[in-house]
N, CA and C atoms as an extended XYZ file, in Angstrom:
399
Properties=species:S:1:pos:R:3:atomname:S:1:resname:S:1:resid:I:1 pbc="F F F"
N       -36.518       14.967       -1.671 N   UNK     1
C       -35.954       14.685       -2.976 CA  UNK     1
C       -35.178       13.370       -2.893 C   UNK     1
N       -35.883       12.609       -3.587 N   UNK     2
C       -34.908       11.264       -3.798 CA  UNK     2
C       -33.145       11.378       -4.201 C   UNK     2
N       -32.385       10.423       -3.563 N   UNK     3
C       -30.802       10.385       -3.741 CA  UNK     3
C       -30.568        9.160       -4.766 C   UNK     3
N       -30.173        9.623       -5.683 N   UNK     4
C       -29.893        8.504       -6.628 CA  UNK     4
C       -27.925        8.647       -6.609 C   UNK     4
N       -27.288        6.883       -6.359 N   UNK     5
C       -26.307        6.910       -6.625 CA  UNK     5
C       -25.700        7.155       -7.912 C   UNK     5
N       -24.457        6.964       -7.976 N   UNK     6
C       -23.649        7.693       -9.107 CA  UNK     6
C       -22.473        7.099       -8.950 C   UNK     6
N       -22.063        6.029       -9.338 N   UNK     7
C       -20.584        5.095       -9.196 CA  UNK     7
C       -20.067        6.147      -10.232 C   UNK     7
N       -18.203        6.324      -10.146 N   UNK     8
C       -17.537        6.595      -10.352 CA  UNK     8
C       -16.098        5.821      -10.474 C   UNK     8
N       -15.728        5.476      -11.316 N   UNK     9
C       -14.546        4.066      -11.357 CA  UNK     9
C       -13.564        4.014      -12.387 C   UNK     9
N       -12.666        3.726      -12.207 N   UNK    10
C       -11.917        3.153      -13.393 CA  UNK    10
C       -11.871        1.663      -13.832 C   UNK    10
N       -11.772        1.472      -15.133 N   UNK    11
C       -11.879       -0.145      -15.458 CA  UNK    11
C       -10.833       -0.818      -15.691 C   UNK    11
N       -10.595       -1.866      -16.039 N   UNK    12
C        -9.310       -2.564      -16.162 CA  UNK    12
C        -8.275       -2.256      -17.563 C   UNK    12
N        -9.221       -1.248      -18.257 N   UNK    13
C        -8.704       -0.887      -19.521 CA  UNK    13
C        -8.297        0.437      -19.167 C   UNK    13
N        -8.505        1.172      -18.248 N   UNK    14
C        -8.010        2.500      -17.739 CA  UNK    14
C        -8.819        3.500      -18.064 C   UNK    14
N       -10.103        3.357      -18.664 N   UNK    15
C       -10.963        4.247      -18.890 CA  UNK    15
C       -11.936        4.115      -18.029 C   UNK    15
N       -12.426        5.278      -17.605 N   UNK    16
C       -13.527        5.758      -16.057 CA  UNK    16
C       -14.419        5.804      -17.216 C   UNK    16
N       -15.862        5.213      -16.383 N   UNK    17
C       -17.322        5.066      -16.130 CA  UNK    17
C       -17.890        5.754      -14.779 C   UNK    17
N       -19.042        6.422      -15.540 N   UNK    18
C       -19.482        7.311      -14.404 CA  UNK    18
C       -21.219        6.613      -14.762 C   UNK    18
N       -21.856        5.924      -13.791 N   UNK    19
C       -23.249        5.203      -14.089 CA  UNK    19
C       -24.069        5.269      -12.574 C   UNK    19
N       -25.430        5.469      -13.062 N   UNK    20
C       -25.817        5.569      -11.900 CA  UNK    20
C       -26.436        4.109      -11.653 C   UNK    20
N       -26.687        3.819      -10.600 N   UNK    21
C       -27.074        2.877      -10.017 CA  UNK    21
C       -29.148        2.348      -10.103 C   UNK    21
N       -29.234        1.035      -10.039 N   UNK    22
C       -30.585        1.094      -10.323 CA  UNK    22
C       -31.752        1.724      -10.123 C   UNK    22
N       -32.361        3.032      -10.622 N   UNK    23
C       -33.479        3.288      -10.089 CA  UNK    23
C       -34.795        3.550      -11.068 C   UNK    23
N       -35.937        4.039      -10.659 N   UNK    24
C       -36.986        4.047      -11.120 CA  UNK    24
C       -37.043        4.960      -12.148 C   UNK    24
N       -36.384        5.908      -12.553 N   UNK    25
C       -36.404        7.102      -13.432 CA  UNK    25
C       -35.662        6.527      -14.825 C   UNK    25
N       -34.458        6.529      -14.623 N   UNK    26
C       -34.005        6.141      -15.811 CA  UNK    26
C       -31.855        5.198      -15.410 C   UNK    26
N       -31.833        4.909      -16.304 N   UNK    27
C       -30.178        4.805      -16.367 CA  UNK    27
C       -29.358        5.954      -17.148 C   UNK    27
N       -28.563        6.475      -16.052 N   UNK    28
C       -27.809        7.004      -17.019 CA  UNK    28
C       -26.003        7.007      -17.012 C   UNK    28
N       -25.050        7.152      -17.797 N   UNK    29
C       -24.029        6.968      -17.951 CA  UNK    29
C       -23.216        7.583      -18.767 C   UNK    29
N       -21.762        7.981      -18.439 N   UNK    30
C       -20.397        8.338      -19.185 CA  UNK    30
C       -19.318        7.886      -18.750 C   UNK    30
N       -18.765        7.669      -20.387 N   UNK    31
C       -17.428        7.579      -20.645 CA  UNK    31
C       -16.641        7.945      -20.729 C   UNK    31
N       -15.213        7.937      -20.268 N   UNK    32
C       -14.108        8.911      -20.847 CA  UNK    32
C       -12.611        8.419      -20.691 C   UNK    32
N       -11.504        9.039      -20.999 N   UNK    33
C       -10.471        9.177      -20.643 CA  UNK    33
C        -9.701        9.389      -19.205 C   UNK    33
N       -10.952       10.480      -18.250 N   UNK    34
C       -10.285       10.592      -17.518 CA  UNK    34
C       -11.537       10.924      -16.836 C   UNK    34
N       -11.649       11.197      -15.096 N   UNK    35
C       -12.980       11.587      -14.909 CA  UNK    35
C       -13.536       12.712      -14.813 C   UNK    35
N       -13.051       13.536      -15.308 N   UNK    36
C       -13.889       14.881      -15.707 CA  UNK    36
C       -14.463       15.050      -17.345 C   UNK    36
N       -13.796       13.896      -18.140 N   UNK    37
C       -14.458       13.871      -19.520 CA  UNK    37
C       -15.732       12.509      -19.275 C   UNK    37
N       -15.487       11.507      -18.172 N   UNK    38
C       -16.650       10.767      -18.308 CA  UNK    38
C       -17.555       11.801      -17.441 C   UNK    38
N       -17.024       12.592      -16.994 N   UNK    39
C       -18.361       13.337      -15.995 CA  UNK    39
C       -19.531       14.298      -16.843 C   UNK    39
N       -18.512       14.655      -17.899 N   UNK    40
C       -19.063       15.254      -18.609 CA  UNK    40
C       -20.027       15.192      -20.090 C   UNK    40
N       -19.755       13.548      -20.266 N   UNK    41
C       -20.015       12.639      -20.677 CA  UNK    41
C       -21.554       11.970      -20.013 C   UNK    41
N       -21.660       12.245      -18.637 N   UNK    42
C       -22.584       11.894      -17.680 CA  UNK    42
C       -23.448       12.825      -18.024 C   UNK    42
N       -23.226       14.026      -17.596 N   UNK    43
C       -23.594       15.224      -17.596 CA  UNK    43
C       -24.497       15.408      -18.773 C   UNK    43
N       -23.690       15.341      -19.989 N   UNK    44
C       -24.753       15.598      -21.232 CA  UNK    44
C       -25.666       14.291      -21.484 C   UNK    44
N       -25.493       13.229      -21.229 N   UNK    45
C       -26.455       11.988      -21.162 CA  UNK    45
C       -27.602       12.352      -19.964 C   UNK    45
N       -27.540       12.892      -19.280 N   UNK    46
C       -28.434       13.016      -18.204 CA  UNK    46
C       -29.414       14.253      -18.790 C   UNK    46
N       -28.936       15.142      -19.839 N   UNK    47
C       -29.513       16.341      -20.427 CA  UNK    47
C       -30.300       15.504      -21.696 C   UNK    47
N       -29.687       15.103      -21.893 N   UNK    48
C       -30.677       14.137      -23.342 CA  UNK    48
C       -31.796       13.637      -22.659 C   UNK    48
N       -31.519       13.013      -21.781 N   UNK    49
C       -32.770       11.778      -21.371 CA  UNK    49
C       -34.003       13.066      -20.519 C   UNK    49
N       -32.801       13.910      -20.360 N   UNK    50
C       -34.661       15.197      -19.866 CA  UNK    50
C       -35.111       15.533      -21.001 C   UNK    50
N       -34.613       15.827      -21.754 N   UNK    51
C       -35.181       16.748      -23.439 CA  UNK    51
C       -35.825       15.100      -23.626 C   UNK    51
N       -35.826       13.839      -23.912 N   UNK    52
C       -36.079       12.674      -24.018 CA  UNK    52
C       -37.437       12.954      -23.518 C   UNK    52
N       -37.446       12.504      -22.400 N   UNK    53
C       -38.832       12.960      -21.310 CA  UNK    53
C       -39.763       14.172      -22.091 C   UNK    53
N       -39.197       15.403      -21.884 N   UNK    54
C       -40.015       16.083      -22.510 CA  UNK    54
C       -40.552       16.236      -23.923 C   UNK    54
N       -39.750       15.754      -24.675 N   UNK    55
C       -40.751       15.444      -26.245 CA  UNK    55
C       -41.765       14.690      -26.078 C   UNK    55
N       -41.523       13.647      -24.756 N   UNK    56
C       -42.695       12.415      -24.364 CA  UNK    56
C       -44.145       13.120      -23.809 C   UNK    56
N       -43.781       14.628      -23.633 N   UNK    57
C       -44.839       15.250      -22.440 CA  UNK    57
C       -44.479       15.336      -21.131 C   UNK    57
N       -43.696       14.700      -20.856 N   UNK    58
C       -43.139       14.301      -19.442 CA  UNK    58
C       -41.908       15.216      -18.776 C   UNK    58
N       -42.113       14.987      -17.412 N   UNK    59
C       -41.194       15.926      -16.732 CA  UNK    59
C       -40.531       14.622      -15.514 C   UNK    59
N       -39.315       14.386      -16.191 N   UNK    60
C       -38.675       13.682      -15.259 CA  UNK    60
C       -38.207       14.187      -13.459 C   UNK    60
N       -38.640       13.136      -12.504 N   UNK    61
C       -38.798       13.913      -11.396 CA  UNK    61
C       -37.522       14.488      -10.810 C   UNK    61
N       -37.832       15.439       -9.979 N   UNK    62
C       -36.223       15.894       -9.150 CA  UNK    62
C       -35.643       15.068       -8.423 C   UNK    62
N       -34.237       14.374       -8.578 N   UNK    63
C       -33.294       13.915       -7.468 CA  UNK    63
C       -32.002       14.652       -7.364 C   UNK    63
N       -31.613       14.145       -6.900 N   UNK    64
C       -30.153       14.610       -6.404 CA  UNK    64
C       -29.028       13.184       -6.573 C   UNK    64
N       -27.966       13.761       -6.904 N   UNK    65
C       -27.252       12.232       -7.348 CA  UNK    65
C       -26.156       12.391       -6.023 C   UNK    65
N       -25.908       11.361       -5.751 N   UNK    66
C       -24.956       11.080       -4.536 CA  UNK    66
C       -23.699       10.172       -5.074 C   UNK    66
N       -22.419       11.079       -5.514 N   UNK    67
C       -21.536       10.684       -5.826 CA  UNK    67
C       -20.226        9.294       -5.222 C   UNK    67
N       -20.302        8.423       -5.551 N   UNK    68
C       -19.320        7.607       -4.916 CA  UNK    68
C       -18.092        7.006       -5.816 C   UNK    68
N       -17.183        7.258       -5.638 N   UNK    69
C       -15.856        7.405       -6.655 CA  UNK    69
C       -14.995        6.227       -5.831 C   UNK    69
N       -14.569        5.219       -6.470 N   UNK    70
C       -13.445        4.323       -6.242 CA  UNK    70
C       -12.087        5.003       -5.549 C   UNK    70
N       -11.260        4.189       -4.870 N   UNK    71
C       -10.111        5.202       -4.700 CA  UNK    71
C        -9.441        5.899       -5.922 C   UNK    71
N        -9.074        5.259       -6.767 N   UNK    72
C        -7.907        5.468       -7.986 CA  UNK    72
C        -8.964        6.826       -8.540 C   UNK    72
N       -10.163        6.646       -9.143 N   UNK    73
C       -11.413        8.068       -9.827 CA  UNK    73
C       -10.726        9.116       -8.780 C   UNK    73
N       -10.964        8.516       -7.459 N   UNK    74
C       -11.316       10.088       -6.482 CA  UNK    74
C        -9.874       10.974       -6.475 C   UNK    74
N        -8.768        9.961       -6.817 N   UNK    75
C        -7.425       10.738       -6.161 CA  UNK    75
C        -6.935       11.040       -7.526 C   UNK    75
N        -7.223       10.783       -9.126 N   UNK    76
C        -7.333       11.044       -9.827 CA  UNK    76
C        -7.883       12.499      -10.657 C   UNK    76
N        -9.378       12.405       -9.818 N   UNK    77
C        -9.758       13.543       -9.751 CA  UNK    77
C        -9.468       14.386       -9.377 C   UNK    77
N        -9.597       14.135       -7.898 N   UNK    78
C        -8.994       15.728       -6.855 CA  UNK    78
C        -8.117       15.843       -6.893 C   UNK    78
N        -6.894       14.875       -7.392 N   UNK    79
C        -5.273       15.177       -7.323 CA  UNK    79
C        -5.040       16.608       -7.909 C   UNK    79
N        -5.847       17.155       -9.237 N   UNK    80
C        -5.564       18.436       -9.230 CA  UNK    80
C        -6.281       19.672       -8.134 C   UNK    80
N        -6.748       18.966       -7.293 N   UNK    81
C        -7.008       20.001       -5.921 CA  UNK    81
C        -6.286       20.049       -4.510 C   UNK    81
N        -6.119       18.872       -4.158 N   UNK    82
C        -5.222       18.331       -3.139 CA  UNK    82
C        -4.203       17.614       -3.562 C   UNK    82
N        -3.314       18.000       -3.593 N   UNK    83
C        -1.916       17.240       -3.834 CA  UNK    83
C        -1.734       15.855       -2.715 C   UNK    83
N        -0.742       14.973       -3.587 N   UNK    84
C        -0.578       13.766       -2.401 CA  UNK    84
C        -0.439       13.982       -1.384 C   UNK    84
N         0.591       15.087       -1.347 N   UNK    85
C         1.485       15.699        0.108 CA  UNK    85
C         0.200       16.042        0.569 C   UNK    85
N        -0.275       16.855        0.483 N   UNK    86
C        -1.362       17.407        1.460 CA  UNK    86
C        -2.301       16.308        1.369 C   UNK    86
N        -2.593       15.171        0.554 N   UNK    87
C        -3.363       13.872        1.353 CA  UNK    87
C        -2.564       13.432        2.269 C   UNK    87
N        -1.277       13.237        2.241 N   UNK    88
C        -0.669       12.696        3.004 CA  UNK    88
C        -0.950       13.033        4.963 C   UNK    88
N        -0.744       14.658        4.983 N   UNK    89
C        -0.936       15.492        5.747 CA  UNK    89
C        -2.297       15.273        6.195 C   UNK    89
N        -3.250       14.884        5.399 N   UNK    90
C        -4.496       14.186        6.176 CA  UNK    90
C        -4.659       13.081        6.300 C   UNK    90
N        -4.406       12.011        5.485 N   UNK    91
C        -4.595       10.820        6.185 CA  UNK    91
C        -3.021        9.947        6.758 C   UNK    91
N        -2.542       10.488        6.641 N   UNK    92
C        -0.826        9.545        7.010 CA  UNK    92
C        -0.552        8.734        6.366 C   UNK    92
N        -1.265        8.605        5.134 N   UNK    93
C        -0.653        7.660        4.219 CA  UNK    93
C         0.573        8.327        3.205 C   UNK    93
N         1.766        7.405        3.092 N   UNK    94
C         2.650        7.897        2.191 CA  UNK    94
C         2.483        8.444        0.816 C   UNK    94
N         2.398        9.487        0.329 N   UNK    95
C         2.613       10.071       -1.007 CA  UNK    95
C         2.868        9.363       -2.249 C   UNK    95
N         4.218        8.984       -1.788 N   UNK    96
C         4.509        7.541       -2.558 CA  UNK    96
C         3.750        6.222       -2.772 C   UNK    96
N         2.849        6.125       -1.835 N   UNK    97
C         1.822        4.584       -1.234 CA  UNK    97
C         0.709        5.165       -2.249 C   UNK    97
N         0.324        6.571       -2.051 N   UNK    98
C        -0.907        7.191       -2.847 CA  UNK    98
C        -0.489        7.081       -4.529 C   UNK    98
N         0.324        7.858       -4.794 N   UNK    99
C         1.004        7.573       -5.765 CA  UNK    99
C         0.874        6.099       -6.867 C   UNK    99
N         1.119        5.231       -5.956 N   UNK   100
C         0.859        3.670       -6.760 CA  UNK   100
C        -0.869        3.699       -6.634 C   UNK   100
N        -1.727        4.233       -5.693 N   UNK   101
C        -2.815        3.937       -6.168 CA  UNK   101
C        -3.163        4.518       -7.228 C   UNK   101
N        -2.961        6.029       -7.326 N   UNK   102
C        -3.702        6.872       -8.862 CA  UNK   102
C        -3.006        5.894       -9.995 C   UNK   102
N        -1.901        5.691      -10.321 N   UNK   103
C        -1.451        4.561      -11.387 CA  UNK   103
C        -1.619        3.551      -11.889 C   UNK   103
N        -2.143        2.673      -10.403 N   UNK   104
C        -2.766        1.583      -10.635 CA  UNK   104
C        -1.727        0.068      -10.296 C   UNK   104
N        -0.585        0.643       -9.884 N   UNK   105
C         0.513       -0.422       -9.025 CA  UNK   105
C         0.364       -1.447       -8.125 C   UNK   105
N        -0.491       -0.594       -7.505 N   UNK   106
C        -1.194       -1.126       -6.271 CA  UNK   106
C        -2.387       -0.950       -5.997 C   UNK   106
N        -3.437       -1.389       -5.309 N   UNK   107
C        -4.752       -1.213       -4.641 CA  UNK   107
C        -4.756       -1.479       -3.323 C   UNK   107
N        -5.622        0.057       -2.698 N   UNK   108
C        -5.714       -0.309       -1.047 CA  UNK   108
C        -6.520       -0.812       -0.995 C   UNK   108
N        -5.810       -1.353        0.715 N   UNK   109
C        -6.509       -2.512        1.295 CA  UNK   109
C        -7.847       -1.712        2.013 C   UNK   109
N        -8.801       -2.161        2.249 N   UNK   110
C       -10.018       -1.398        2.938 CA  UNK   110
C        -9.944       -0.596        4.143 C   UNK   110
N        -9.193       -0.886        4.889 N   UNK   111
C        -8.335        0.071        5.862 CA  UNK   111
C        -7.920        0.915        5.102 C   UNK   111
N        -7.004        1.105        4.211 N   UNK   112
C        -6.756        2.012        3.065 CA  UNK   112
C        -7.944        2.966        3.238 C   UNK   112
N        -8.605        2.452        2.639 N   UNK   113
C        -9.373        3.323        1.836 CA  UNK   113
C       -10.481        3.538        3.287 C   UNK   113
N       -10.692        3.419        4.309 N   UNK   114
C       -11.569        4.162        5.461 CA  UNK   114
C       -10.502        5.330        5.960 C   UNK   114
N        -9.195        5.039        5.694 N   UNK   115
C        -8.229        5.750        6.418 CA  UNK   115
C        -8.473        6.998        5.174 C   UNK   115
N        -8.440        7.017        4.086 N   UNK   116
C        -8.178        8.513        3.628 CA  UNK   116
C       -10.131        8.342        3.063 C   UNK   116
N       -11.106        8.080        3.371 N   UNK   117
C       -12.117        8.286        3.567 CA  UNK   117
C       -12.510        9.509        5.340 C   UNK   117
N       -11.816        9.114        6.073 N   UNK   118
C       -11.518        9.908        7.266 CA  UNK   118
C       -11.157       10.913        7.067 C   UNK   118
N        -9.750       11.280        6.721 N   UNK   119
C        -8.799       12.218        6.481 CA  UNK   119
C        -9.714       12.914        5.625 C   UNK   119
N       -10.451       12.670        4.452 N   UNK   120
C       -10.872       13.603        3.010 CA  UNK   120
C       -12.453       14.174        4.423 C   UNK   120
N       -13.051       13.362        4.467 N   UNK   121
C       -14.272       14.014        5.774 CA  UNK   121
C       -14.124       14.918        6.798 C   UNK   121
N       -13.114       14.743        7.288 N   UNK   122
C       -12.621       15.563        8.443 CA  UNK   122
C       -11.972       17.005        7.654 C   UNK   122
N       -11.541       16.479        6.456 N   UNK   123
C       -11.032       18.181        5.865 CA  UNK   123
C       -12.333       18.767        5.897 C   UNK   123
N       -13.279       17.976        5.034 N   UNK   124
C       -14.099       18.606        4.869 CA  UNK   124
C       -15.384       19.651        5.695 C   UNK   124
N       -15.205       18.994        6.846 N   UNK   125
C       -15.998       19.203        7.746 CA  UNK   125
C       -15.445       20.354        8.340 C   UNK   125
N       -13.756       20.194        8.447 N   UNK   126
C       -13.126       21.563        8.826 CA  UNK   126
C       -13.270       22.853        7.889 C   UNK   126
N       -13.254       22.321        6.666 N   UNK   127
C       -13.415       23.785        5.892 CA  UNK   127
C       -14.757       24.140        5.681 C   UNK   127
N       -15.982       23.478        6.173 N   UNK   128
C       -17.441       23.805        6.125 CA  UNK   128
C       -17.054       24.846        7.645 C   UNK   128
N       -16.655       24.884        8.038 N   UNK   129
C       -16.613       25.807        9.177 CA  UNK   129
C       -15.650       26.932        9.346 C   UNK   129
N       -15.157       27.385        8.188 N   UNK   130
C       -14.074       28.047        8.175 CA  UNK   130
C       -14.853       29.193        7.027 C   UNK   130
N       -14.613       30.768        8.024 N   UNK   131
C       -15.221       31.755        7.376 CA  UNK   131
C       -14.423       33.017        7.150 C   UNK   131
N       -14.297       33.576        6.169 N   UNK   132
C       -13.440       34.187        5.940 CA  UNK   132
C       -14.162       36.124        6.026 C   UNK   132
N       -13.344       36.826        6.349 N   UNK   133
C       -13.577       37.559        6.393 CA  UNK   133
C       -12.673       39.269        5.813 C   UNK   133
């Protein structure tokens, strides 16, 4: 199954775009306020353009979208799942330092952003292995 990207971002006006990246099937895209209304925004644009396809006769093929979110989208997003503190607790970056990124005060430097690219992987990888019983 083909991987089609999926940028995730905020713009200089403070509204997130969720667009996928060039491929052979189609473009698709949302807008919003915040990124669970452009996701959802994505979401129903990606449902049109199949019903689209199929009035055509057509059956648009299967991919899989491979999400990639800017820092400010991602900590935006998950901030209601992982709190700063507990980013903090994974990548050692200050709360406060995180803090100016979701706002927009500041932007990390690319070290920044491999450092809690690490920290968010390594959770993850730990809780893919964690079974409850």
């Amino acid at each position: 199954m083909e991987k089609i990207n999926v940028f995730i971002e905020v713009g200089s006006d403070g509204l997130f775009a969720v667009c996928t990246d060039e491929n052979p099937f189609c473009m698709i895209a949302g807008f919003g306020e915040s990124v669970k209304d452009a996701l959802d925004d994505f979401h129903e644009c990606h449902l049109e353009i199949e019903e689209m396809w199929k009035e055509k006769g057509k059956i648009l093929p299967e991919f899989e979208f491979e999400y990639r979110y800017d820092t400010v989208s991602f900590l935006q997003y998950y901030g209601k799942i992982i709190s700063l503190a507990g980013l903090q607790k994974l990548t050692g970056i200050d709360r406060h330092q995180l803090s100016h990124y979701v706002t927009g005060k500041s932007r990390p430097s690319a070290k920044t952003v491999a450092r809690i690219q690490a920290g968010v992987t390594n959770f993850g990888k730990e809780l893919c292995n964690v079974n409850l019983c």
